[in-house]
C-alpha positions in Angstrom: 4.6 -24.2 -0.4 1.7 -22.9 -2.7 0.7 -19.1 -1.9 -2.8 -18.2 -3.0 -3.4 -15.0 -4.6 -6.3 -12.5 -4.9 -6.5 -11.0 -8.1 -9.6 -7.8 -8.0 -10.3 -5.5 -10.9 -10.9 -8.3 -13.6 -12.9 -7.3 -16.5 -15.9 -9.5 -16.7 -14.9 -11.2 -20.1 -11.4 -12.2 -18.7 -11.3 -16.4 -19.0 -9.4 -18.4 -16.4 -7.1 -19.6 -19.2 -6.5 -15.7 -20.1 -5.2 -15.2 -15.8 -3.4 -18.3 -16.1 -1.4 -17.2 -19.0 -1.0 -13.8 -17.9 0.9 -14.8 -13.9 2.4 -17.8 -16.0 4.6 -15.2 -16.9 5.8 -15.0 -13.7 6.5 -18.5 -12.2 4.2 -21.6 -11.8 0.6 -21.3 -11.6 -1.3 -24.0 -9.9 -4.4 -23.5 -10.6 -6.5 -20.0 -11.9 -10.4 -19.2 -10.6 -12.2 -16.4 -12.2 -15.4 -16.3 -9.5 -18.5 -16.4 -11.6 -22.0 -15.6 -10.0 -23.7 -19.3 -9.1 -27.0 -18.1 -10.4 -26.0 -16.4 -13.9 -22.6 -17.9 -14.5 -21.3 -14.3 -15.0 -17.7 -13.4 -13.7 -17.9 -11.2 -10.3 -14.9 -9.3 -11.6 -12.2 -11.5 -9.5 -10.7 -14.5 -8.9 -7.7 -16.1 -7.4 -4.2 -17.8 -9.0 -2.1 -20.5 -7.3 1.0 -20.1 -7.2 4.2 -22.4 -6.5 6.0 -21.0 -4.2 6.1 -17.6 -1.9 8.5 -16.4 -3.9 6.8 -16.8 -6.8 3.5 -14.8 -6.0 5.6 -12.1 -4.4 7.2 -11.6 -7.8 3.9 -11.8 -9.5 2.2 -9.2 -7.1 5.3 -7.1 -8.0 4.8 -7.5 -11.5 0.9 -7.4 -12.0 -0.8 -5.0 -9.1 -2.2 -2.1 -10.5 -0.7 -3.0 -14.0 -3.0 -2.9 -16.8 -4.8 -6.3 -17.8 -7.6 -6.3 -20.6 -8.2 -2.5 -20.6 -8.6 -2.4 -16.1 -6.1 -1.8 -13.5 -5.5 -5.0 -11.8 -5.4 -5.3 -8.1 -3.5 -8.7 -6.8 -2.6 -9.0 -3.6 -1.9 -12.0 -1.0 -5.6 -13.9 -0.5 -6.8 -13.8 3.3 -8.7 -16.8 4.7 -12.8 -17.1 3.9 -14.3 -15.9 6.5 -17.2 -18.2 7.8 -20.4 -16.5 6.7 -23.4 -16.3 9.8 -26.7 -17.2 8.2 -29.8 -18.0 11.0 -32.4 -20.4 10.6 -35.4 -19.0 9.8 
C-alpha cells in the first residue's frame, strides 16, 4: 500500500523532478508535489512524495529527515490527513 509523505524545509527553487530524484533513491516514488502558492505559482517551501510501500517511506524518512537537501535541513515525516478547513458565508 502507498504511504504518503510530508516533506517541510524545501528551498523554494527545489522542482518536483529534483524531490522525485532525490527519495527515488530510496524505493518507488509514486508521485512528487512541491506545493506552490495558487495565486503566484511560487513553492510554499513543501510538498509531499508517494511512496510504494510502508516500508519504503520508512526507510526514506530514515534516510532524508533532517538531512541536508539544496543547502536546508529537510524535515520528512509521515503526512496526516487534511484537515477540513471552516470558512462561513458571509
Amino acid at each position: 500500500m502507498n504511504q504518503k509523505l510530508y516533506v517541510g524545509n524545501l528551498s523554494y527553487d527545489t522542482t518536483d523532478q529534483e524531490l522525485q530524484e532525490l527519495f527515488a533513491q530510496h524505493g518507488t516514488v509514486q508521485s512528487a508535489n512541491v506545493v506552490t502558492d495558487r495565486d503566484t505559482g511560487r513553492s510554499r517551501g513543501f510538498g509531499f512524495v508517494e511512496m510504494g510501500s510502508g516500508e519504503e517511506a520508512q526507510q526514506a524518512i530514515e534516510a532524508l529527515n533532517e538531512s541536508d537537501f539544496q543547502g536546508r535541513k529537510l524535515v520528512v515525516n509521515e503526512a496526516r490527513p487534511k484537515e477540513k478547513s471552516f470558512r462561513p458565508r458571509s
